[in-house]
C-alpha positions as CSV (number, residue, x, y, z in Angstrom):
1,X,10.1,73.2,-9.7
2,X,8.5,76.0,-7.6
3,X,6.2,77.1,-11.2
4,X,5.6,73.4,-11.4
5,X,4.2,72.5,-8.2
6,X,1.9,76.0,-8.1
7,X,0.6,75.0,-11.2
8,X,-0.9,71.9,-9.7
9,X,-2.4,73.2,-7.0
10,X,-6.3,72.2,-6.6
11,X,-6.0,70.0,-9.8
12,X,-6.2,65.9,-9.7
13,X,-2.7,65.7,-10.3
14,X,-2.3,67.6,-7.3
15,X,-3.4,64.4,-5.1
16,X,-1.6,62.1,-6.8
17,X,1.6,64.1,-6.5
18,X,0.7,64.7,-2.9
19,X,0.3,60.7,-2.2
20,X,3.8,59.8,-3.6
21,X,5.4,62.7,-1.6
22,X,3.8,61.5,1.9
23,X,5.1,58.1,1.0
24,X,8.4,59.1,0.1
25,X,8.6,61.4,3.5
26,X,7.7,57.8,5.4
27,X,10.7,56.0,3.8
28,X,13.0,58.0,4.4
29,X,11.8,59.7,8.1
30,X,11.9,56.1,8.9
31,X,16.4,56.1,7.8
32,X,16.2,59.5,9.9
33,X,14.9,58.2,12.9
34,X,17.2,55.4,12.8
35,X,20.0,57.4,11.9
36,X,19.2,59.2,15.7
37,X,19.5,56.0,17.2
38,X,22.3,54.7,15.8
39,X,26.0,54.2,17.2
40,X,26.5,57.6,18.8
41,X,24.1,59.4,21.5
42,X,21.2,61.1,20.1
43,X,22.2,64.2,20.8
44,X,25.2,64.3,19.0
45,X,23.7,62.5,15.5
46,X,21.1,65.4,15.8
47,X,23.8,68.2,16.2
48,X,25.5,66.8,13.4
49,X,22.5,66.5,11.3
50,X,21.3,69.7,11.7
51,X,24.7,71.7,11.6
52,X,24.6,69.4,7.8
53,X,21.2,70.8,6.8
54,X,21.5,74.3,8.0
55,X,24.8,74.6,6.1
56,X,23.2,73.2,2.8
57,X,20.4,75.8,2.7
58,X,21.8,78.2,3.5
59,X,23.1,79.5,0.0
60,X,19.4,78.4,-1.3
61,X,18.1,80.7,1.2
62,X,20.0,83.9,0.6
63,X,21.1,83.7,-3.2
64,X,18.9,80.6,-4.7
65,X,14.6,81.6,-3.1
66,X,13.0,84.8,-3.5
67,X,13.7,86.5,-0.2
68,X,10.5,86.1,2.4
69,X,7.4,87.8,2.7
70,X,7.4,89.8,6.1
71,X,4.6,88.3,7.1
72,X,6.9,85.0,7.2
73,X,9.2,85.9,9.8
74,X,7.0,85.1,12.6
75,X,5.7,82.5,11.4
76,X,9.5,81.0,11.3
77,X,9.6,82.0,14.5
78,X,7.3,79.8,16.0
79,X,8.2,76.7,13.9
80,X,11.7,76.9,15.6
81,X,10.0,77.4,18.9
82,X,7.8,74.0,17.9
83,X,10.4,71.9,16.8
84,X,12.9,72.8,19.4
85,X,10.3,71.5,21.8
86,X,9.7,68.4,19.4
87,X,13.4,67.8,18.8
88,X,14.1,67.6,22.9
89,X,11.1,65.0,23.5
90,X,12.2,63.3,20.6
91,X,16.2,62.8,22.3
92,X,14.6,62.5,25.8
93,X,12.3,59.3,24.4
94,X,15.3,57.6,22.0
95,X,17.8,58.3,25.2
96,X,15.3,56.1,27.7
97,X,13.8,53.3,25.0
98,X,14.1,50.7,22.6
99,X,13.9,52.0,19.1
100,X,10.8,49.6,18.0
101,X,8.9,50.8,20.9
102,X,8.8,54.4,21.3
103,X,9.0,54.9,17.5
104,X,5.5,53.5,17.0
105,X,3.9,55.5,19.8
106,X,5.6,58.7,18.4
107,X,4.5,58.0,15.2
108,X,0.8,56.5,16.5
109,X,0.0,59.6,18.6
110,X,0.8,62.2,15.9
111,X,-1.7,61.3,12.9
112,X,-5.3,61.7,14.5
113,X,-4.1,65.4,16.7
114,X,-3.1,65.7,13.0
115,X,-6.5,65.5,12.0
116,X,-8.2,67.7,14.4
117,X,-5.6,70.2,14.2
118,X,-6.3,70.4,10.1
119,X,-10.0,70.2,11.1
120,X,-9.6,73.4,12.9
121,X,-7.0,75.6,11.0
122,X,-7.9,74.4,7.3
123,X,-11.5,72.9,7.5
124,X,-10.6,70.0,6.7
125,X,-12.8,66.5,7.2
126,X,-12.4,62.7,7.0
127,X,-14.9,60.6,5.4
128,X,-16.4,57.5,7.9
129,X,-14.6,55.3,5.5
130,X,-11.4,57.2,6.0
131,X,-12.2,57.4,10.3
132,X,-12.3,53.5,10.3
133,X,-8.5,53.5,8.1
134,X,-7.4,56.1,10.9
135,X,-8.6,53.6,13.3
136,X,-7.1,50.4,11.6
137,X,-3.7,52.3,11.5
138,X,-3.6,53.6,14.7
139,X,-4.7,50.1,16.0
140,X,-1.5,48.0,14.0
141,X,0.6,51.4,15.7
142,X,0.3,50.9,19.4
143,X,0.0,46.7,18.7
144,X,3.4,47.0,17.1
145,X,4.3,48.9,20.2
146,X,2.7,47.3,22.6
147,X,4.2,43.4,21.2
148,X,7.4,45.1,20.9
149,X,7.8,46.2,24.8
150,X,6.4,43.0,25.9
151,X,9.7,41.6,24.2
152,X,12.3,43.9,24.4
153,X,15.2,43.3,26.2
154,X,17.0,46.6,26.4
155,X,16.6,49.7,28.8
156,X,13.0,48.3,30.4
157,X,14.0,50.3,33.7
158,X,13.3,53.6,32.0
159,X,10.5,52.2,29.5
160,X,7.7,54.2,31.1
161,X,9.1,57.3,31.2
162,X,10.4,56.7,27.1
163,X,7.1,55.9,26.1
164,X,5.8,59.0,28.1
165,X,8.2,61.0,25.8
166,X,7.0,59.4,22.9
167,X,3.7,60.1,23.5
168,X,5.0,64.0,24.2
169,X,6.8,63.5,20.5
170,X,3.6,62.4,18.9
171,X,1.5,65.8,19.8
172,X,5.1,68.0,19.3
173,X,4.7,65.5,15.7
174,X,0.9,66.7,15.3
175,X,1.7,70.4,16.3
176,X,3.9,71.0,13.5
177,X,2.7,69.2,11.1
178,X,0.0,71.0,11.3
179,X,1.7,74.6,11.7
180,X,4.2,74.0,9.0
181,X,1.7,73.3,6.4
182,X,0.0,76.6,7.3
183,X,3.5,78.1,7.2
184,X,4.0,76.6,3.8
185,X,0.9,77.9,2.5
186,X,1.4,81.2,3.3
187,X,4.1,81.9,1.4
188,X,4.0,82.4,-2.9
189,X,7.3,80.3,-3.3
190,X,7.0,77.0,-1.3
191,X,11.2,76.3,-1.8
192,X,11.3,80.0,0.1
193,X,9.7,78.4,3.7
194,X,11.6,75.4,3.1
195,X,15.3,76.8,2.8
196,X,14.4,79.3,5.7
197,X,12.9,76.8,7.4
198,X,16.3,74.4,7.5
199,X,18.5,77.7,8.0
200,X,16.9,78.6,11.0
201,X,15.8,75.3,12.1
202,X,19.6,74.1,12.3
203,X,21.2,76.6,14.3
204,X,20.2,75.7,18.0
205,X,21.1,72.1,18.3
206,X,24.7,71.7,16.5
207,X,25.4,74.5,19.7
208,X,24.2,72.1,21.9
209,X,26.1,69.0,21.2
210,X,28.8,70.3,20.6
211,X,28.9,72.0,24.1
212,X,27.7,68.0,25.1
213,X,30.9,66.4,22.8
214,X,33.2,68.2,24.9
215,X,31.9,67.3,28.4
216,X,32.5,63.6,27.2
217,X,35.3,61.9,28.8
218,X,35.5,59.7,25.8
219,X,35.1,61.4,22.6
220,X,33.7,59.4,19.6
221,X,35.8,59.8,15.9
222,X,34.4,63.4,14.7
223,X,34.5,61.8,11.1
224,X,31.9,59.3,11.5
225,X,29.6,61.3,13.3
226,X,30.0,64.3,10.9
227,X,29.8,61.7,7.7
228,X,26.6,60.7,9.9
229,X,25.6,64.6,10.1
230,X,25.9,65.1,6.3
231,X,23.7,62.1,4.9
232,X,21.1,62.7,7.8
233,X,21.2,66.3,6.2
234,X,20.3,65.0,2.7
235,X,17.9,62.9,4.5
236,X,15.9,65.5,6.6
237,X,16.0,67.9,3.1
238,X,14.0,64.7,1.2
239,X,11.7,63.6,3.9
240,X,10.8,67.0,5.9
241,X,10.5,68.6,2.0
242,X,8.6,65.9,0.4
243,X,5.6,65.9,3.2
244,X,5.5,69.9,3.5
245,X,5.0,69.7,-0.2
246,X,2.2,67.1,0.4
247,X,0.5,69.1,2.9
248,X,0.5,71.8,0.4
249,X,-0.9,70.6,-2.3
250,X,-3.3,68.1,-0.3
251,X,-5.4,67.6,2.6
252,X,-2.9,67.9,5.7
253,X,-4.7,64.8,7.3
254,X,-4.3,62.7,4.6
255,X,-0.6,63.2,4.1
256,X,-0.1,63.0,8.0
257,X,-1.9,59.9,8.5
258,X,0.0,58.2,5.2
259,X,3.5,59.4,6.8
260,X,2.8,57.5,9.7
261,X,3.4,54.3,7.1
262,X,7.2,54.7,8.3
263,X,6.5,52.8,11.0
264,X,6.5,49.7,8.9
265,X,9.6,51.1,7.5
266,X,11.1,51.7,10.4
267,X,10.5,48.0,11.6
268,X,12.3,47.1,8.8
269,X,15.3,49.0,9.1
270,X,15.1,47.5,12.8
271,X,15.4,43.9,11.7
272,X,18.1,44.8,8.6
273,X,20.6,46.9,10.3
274,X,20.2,46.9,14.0
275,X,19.9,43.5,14.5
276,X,16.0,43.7,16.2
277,X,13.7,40.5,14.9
278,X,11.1,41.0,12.6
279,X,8.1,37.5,13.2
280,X,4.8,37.1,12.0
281,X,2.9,38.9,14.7
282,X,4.9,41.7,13.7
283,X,4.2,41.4,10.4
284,X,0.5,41.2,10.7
285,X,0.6,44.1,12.7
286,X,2.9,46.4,9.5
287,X,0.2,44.8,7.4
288,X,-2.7,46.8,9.6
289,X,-0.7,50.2,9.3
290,X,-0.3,49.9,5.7
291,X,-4.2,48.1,5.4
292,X,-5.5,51.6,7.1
293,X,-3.3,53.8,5.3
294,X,-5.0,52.5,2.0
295,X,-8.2,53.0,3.4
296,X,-7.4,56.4,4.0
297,X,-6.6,57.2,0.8
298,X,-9.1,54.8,-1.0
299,X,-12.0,56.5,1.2
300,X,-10.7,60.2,0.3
């Protein structure tokens, strides 16, 4: 796999490949993010979930990869720095809002720091064409979140401060999008930053809810949540993997600004499995995020 996706690099395939990755990643980032949300506290799903992932690569990482460069290990060091931060905004935003509102603002404020961040590190640049698709996305973004908290019902008391958080989440979302594909790149084997990446990346947080599990006065089942941790850790492997191999192989703003796509998923999964109402205002707006993703990608 590792020969195979070197190979492409800088060919035509390479985009192609790249496009059907960053879709992927939005599918299933969308079942991740609801997978946070779900029955049991944030904080615990995300111990569990990590604990799952970190356990899974770590015989990848020490017996399967070539061993990293040593250039690599501070680079590692500042992605766990990154999505620690992004992880804790993340909890602090699900904790304090409706799913179908701070979702979209996480997810809105993310793709254009994206863009300038690739613009700065890679040289990257958007066509106009591709600007007004940025602009058509970002507009069905913060209308799905702005009809969504003018008709939610739950937790509007701490609304502000969870859309505050998500906005936090969005720039923590840009920031390592952004650093990850430069960690990515600089390393021969991309499968090497990726097992490291989920080895180091899950050790912090399982610590943490676990020392949060037993302050509860009610515990929840341990099976559910750990059944929770392990297909959340299958999950993160497809999704996180699939749009660090995009950004490798393609323009970083590009694959950030088709990710954001999830949103529509994510609306989806709302209405299917927690019970959150999907109408035609809605709809229109899921058609505008997909309408400027195309653009994107038609204008590129």
């Amino acid at each position: 796999m590792s020969a195979w996706i070197t190979s492409i690099e800088g060919t035509a395939a390479a985009g192609t490949v790249a496009t059907m990755l960053a879709l992927l990643a939005a599918l299933l980032h969308a079942v991740f993010g609801a997978l946070q949300k779900g029955r049991h506290d944030p904080l615990l799903a995300r111990g569990a979930i990590d604990a799952s992932y970190a356990a899974m690569a770590a015989p990848f990482a020490f017996f399967v990869v070539p061993w990293p460069e040593p250039h690599m290990w501070p680079i590692f060091a500042g992605a766990f720095v990154i999505h620690v931060l992004y992880k804790w905004a993340t909890l602090a935003s699900y904790r304090r809002g409706a799913y179908t509102v701070v979702y979209p603002v996480m997810r809105g404020t993310g793709p254009l720091f994206a863009i300038i961040g690739a613009w700065l590190i890679f040289g990257e640049t958007f066509a106009p064409l591709q600007w007004l698709g940025v602009a058509v996305l970002l507009a069905g973004l913060y209308g799905l979140a702005a009809y969504n908290m003018i008709h939610v019902t739950v937790a509007r008391d701490t609304l502000v401060p969870a859309l505050g958080f998500a906005v936090l989440t969005g720039l923590f979302v840009a920031l390592y999008t952004t650093y990850d594909a430069y960690g990515i790149r600089a390393t021969a084997d991309p499968f090497t930053f990726l097992a490291w990446f989920f080895l180091i990346d899950g050790l912090l947080f399982p610590v943490l809810a676990w020392r949060f599990y037993r302050r509860l006065p009610e515990k929840p089942p341990a099976g559910p949540l750990a059944l929770r941790g392990l297909f959340g850790g299958l999950v993160a492997f497809a999704s996180f993997g699939s749009i660090m191999l995009a950004t490798r192989l393609d323009q970083v703003g590009e694959a950030a600004v088709l990710r954001e796509t999830s949103t529509v998923f994510a609306a989806l999964i709302g209405w299917l499995f927690l019970g959150e109402r999907v109408g035609p205002r809605r709809l229109a707006l899921m058609g505008l995020i997909a309408a400027g993703a195309v653009i994107v990608e038609a204008g590129g």
